[in-house]
C-alpha positions as CSV (number, residue, x, y, z in Angstrom):
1,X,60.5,25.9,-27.3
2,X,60.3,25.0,-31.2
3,X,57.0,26.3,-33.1
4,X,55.6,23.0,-33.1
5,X,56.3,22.5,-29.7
6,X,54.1,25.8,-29.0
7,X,51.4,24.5,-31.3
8,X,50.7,21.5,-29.6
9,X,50.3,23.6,-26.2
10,X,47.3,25.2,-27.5
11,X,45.9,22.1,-26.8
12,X,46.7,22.0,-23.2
13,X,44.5,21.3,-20.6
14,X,45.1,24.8,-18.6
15,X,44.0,28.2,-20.0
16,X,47.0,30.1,-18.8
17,X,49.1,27.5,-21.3
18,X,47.0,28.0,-24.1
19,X,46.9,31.5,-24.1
20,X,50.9,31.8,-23.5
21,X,51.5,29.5,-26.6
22,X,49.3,31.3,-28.7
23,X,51.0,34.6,-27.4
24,X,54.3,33.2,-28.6
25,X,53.4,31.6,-31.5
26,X,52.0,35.5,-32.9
27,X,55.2,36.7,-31.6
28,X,56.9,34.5,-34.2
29,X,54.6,35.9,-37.1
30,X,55.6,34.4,-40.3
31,X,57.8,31.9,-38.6
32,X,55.1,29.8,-37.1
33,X,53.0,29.1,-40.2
34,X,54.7,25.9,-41.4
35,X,53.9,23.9,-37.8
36,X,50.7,25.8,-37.8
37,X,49.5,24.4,-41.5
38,X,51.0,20.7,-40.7
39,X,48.2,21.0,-37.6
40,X,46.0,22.6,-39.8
41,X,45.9,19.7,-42.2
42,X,46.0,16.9,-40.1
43,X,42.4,15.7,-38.6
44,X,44.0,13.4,-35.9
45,X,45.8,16.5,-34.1
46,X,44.7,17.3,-30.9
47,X,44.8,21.3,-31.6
48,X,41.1,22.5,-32.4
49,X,40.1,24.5,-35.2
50,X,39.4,27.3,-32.9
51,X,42.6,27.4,-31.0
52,X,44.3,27.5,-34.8
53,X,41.8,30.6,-35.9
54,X,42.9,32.5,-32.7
55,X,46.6,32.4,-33.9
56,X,46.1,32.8,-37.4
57,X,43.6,35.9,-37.2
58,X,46.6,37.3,-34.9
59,X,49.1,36.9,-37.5
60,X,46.4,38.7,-40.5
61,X,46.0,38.5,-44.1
62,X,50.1,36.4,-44.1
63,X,48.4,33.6,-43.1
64,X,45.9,33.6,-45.7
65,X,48.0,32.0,-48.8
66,X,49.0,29.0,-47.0
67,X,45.7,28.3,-45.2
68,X,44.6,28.5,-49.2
69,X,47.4,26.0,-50.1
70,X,46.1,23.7,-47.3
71,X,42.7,24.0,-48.8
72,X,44.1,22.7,-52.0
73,X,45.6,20.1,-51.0
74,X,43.9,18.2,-48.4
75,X,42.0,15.8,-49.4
76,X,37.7,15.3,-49.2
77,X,36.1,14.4,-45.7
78,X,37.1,15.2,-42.3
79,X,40.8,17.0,-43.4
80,X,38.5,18.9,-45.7
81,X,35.9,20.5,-43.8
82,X,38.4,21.2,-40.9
83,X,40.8,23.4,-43.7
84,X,37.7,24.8,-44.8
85,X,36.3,25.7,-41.6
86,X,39.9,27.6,-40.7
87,X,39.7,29.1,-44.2
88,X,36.6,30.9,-44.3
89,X,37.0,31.9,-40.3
90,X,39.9,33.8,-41.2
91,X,37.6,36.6,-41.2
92,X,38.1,40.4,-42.5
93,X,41.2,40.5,-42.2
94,X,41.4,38.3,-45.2
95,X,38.6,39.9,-47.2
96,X,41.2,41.3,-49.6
97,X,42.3,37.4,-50.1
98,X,39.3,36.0,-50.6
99,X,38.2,39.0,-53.3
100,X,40.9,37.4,-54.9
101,X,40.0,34.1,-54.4
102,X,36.4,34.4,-56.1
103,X,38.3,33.7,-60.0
104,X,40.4,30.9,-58.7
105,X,40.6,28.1,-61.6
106,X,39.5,26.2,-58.6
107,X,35.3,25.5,-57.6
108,X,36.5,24.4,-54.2
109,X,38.5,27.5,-53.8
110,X,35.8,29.7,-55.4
111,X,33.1,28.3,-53.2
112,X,35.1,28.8,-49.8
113,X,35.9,33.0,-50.7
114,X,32.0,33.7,-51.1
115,X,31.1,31.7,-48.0
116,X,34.1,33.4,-46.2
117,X,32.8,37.0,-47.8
118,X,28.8,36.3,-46.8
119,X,30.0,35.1,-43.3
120,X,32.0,38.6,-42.9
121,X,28.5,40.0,-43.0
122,X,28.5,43.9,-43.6
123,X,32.1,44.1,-43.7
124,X,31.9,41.5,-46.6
125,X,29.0,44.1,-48.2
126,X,31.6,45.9,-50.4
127,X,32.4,43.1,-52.3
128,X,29.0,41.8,-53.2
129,X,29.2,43.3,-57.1
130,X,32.5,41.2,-57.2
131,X,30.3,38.3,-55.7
132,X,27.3,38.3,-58.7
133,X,29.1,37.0,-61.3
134,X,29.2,33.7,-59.5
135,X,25.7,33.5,-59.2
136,X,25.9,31.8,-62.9
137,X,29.1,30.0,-62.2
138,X,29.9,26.6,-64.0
139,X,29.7,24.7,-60.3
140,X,26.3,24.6,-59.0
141,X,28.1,24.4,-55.5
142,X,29.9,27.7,-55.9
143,X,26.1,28.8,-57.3
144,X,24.9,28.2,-54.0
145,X,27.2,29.5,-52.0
146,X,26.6,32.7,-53.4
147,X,22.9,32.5,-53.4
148,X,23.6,32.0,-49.7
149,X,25.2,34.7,-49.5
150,X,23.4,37.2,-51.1
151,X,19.8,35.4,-48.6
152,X,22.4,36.8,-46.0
153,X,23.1,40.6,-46.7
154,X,19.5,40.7,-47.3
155,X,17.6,44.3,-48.3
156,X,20.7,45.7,-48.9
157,X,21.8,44.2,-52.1
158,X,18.1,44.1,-53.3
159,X,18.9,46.9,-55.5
160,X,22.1,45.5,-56.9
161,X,20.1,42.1,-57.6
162,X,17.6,44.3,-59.5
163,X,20.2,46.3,-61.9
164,X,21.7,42.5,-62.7
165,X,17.9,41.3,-63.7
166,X,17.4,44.6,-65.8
167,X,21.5,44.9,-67.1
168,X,23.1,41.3,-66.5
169,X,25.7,40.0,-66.8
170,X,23.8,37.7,-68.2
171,X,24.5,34.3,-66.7
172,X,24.1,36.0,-63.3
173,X,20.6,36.7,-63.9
174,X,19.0,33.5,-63.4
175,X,20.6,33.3,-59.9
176,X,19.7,36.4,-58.8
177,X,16.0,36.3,-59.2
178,X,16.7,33.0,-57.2
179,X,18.2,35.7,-54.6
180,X,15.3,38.7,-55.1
181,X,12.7,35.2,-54.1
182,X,14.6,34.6,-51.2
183,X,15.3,38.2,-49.8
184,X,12.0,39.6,-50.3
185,X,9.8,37.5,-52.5
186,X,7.2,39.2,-55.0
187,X,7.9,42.8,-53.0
188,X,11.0,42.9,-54.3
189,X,10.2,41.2,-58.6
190,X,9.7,43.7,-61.6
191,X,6.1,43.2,-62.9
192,X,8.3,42.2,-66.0
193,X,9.9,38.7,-63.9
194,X,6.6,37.5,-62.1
195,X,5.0,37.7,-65.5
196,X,7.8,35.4,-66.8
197,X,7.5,33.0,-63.4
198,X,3.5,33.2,-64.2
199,X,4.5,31.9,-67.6
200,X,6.8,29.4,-66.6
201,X,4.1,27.7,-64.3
202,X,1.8,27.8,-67.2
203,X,4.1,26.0,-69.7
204,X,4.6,23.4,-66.7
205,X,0.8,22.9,-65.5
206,X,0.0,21.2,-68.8
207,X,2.1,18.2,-68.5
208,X,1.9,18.1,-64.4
209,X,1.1,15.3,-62.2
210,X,0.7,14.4,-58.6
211,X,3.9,12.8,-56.6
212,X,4.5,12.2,-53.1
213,X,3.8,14.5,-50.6
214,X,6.3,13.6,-48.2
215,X,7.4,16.5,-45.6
216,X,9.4,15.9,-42.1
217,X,6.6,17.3,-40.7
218,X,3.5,16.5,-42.4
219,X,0.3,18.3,-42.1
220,X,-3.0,18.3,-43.9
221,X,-6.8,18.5,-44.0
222,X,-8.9,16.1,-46.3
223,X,-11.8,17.3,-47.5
224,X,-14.1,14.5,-50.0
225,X,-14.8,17.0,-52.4
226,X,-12.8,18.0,-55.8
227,X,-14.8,21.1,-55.3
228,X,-11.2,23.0,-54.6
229,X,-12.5,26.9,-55.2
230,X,-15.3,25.9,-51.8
231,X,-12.6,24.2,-50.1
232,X,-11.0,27.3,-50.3
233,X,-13.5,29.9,-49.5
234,X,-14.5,27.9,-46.7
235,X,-10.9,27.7,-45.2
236,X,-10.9,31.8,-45.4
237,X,-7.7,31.4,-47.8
238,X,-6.8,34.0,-50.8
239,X,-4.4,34.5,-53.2
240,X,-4.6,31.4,-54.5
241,X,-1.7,30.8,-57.5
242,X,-1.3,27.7,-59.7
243,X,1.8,25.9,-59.0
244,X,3.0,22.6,-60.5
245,X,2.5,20.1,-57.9
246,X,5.9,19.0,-56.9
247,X,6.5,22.5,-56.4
248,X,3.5,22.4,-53.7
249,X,5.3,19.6,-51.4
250,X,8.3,21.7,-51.8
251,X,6.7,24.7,-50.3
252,X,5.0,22.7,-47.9
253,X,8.1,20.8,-46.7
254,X,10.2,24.2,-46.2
255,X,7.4,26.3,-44.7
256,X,6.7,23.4,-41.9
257,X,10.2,24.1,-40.5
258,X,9.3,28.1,-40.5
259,X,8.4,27.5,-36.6
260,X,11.5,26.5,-36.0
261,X,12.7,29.9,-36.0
262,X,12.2,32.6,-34.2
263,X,8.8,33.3,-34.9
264,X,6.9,30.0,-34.0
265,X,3.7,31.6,-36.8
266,X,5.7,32.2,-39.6
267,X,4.8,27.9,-40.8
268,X,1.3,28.7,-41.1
269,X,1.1,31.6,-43.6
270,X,0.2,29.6,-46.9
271,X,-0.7,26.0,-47.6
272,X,-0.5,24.2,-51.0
273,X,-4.4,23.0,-51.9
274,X,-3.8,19.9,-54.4
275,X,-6.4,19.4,-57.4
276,X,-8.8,16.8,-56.6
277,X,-7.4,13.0,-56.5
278,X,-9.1,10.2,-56.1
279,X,-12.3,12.4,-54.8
280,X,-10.6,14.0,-52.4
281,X,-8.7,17.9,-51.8
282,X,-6.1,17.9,-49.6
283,X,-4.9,21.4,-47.8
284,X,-1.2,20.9,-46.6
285,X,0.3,23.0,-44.2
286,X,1.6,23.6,-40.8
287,X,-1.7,25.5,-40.3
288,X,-3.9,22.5,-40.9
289,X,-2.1,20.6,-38.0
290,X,-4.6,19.0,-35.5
291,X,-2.5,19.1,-32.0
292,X,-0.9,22.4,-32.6
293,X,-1.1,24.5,-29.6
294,X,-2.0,27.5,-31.9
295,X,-4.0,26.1,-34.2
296,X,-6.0,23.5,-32.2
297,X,-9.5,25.0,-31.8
298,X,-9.3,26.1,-35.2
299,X,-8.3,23.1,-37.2
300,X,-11.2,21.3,-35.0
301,X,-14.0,24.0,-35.7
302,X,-13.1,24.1,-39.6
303,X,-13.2,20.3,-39.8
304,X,-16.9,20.3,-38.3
305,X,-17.9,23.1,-40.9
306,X,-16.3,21.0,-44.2
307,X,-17.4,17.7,-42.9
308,X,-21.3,19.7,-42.5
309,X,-20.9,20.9,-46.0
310,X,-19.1,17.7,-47.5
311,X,-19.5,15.0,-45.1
312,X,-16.2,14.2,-44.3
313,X,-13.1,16.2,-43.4
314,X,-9.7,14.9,-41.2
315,X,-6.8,16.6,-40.1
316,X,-4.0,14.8,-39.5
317,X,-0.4,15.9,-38.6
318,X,2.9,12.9,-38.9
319,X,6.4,13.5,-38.5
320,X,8.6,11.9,-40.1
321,X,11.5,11.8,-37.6
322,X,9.0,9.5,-35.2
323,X,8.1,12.8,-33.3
324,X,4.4,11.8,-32.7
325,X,1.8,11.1,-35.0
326,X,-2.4,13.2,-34.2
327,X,-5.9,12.6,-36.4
328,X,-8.8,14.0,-36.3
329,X,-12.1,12.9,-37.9
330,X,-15.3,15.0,-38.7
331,X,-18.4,13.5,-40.2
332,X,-21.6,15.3,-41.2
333,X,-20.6,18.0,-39.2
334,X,-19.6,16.5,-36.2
335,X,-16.1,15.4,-33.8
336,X,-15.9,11.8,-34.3
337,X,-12.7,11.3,-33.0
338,X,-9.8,13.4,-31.8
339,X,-6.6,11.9,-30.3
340,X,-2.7,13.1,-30.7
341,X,0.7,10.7,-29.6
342,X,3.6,12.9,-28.9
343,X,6.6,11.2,-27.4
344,X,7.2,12.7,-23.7
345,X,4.0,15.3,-24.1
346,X,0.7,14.6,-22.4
347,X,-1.8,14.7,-25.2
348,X,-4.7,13.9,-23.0
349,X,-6.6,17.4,-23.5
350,X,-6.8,16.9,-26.9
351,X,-8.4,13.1,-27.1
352,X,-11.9,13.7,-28.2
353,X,-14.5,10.8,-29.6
354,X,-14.1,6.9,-28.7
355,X,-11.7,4.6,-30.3
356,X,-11.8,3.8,-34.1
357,X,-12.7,0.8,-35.9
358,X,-9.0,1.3,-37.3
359,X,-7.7,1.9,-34.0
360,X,-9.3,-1.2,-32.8
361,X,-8.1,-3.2,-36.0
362,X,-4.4,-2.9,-35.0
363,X,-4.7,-3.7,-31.8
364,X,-6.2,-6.9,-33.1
365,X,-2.9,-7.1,-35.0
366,X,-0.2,-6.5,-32.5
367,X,-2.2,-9.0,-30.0
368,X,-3.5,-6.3,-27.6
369,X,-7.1,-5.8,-25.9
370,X,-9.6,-3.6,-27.6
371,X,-9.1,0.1,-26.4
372,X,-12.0,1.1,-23.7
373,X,-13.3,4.4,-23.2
374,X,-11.0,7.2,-21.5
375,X,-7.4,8.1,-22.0
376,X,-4.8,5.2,-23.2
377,X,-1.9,5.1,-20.3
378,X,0.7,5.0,-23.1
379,X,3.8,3.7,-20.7
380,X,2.2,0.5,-19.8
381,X,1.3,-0.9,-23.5
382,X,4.6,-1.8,-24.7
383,X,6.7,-0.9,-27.7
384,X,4.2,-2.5,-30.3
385,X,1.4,0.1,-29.8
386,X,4.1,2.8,-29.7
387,X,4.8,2.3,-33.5
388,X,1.7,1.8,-34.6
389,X,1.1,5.1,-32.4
390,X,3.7,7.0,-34.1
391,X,1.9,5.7,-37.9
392,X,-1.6,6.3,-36.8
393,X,-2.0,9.4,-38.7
394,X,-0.6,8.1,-42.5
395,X,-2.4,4.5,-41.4
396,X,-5.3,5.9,-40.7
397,X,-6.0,8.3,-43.8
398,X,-4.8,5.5,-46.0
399,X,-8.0,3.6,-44.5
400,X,-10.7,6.5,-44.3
401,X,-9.1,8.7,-47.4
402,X,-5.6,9.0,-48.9
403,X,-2.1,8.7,-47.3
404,X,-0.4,11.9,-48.8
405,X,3.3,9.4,-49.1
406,X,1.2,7.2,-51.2
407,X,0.1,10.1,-53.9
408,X,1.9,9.5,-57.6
409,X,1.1,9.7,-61.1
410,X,-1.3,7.2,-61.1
411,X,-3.7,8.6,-58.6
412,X,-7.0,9.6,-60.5
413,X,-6.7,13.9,-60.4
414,X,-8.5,16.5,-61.6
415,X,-7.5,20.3,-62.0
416,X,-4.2,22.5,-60.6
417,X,-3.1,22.4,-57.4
418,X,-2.0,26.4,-56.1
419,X,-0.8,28.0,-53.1
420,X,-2.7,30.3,-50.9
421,X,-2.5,32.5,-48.3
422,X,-4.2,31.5,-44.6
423,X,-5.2,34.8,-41.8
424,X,-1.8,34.6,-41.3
425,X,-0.1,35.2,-44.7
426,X,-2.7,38.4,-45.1
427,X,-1.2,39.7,-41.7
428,X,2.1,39.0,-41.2
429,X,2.7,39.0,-45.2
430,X,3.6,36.0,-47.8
431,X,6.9,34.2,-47.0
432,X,10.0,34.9,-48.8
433,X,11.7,32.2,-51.0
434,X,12.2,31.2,-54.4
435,X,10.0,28.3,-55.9
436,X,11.2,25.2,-57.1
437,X,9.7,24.9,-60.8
């Protein structure tokens, strides 16, 4: 049987087959490669990447300059990422390849050998000080491939990352403060570099304005006040720190997908407080979400006690991916209205209040009967209230305060917007991350 007759048998449907041909095909050794690149580079053949990676990991670091060559050559899109996906699952047994690979005259090539060395993990460690220099390479890609994985060895290149800060080389310096803020955050920065971060945000704030806050999950509490410092001590927050405002969103956007990992409180450990706009200060933030199982009770009680001291206060949280919409509205201190639409969850518990005048209005407007008291049986009113379910909670800030999407330079603001710590930040510690400035 000819080597690329045994290639295309790692495709076959039995697994005594496959593992026979891949049994032979290492038997070959060297012999094998040119059938197995010609697979390797084309996207239509019916052998998977992963039945490829099994042979070529057999055959060890001989494979590794024509995988490379297939790299080269292929062209971008599908071709591409499967070469590329082969190349940096070669593994350690090519680490001495890819050490090689990090000066290539090549970006692509470059890029691939420090996402093949972080993806090695600690066996990949031992090359990190050949890795730093490409924190301040020419190709932003190959930049953040080595941010990445530096984020991914973690604490123990933290003092490595400091010597570059304090020694250089020079161009690598920038990049790895970006890596300190992502490892550790301020417990790992000199006194020396958050001094020049504090004085970076100052040479911003003067010329700051507000855009967009647009997050896939969207969550805030407005407050009609541009009294921001009693906003704050209200809310329990500290540490506040002046940010630009773009940076705000930013942090807002990246902490709401924090629950997504494994720990479901890390989202709620800081919120960005804008400066006042339009009369109104807006807390964003996971933590200020209205239906959250954790945070329900809360986000209710705190409402009640700014709407008592302000006379109005709403939570709302909106996802952007059409994952439900939920409001909440407190005047003078009290619950007007409570109610939360989340696509294959029964919201019921949290529906507080009768229906709103706004609620009503768009009924009106998609021809449907005016909403009696009770719970809404969602599954019998059609697609038409569905949407305008899924909008309620930009829709109905845009009538009662501001829609955050809506926020840009022209809104009417007053003062610095900052990020602060919530409970949560205080106990469980500020995230990690660098700051977009």
């Amino acid at each position: 049987m000819t080597p690329h007759q045994l290639v295309l048998r790692l495709a076959a449907p039995d697994d005594a087959d496959r593992r026979a041909a891949e049994d032979a095909l290492a038997a070959l050794g060297p012999a094998a490669l040119p059938a197995l690149m010609e697979h390797l580079g084309d996207a239509a053949s019916p052998v998977s990447e992963a039945a490829l990676l099994g042979v070529l990991r057999r055959m060890g670091p001989s494979a590794f300059p024509l995988v490379l060559n297939v790299l080269r050559s292929v062209a971008a899109g599908q071709t591409y990422w499967r070469a590329l996906r082969v190349f940096t699952g070669l593994g350690a047994v090519a680490l001495d390849g890819y050490n090689g690979a990090l000066t290539h005259e090549d970006p692509v090539v470059r890029r691939a050998a420090v996402m093949a060395i972080g993806e090695c993990g600690d066996d990949g460690l031992r090359f990190a000080e050949r890795v730093v220099p490409l924190l301040g390479d020419p190709d932003a890609e190959v930049r953040r491939a080595a941010l990445r994985s530096f984020a991914w060895w973690g604490d123990a290149v933290v003092p490595l990352l400091q010597a570059v800060r304090r020694g250089g080389p020079g161009a690598a310096r920038a990049g790895a403060l970006e890596a300190l803020a992502e490892i550790g955050g301020e417990a790992v920065l000199s006194a020396r570099d958050l001094a020049a971060l504090e004085r970076l945000v100052r040479i911003k704030l003067p010329d700051d304005v507000p855009t967009p806050i647009s997050c896939c999950f969207l969550s805030w509490i407005a407050v009609s006040t541009g009294d921001q410092a009693g906003v704050i001590e209200l809310l329990g927050l500290s540490s506040p720190r002046p940010v630009p405002f773009a940076t705000g969103v930013d942090v807002a956007d990246c902490d709401s997908h924090a629950g997504l990992d494994e720990n479901p409180l890390d989202q709620y450990r800081r919120v960005f407080v804008t400066p006042e706009l339009a009369g109104w200060t807006l807390v964003v933030g996971s933590w200020c979400d209205p239906s959250s199982a954790e945070r329900e009770d809360e986000v209710l009680e705190v409402c009640a006690q700014l709407s008592a001291k302000y006379g109005r206060a709403q939570a709302y949280w909106h996802s952007y991916q059409g994952d439900g919409s939920a409001v909440l509205v407190a005047e003078q201190g009290t619950i007007v209205r409570r109610f939360a639409y989340i696509p294959g969850e029964d919201a019921q518990d949290l529906e507080l209040g009768a229906p709103l005048a706004y609620e009503q209005q768009r009924r009106t407007a998609v021809g449907l009967p005016a909403l009696a008291g009770g719970h809404v049986n969602i599954e019998e009113e059609g697609d038409e209230w569905v949407w305008e379910l899924l909008e309620l909670a930009p829709g109905l800030a845009a009538e009662l305060s501001l829609d955050p999407r809506s926020v840009d330079a022209s809104t009417p603001a007053r003062g610095t917007g900052v990020l602060a710590l919530t409970e949560y930040g205080r106990r469980l510690g500020a995230p990690t991350g660098a700051l977009t400035l």
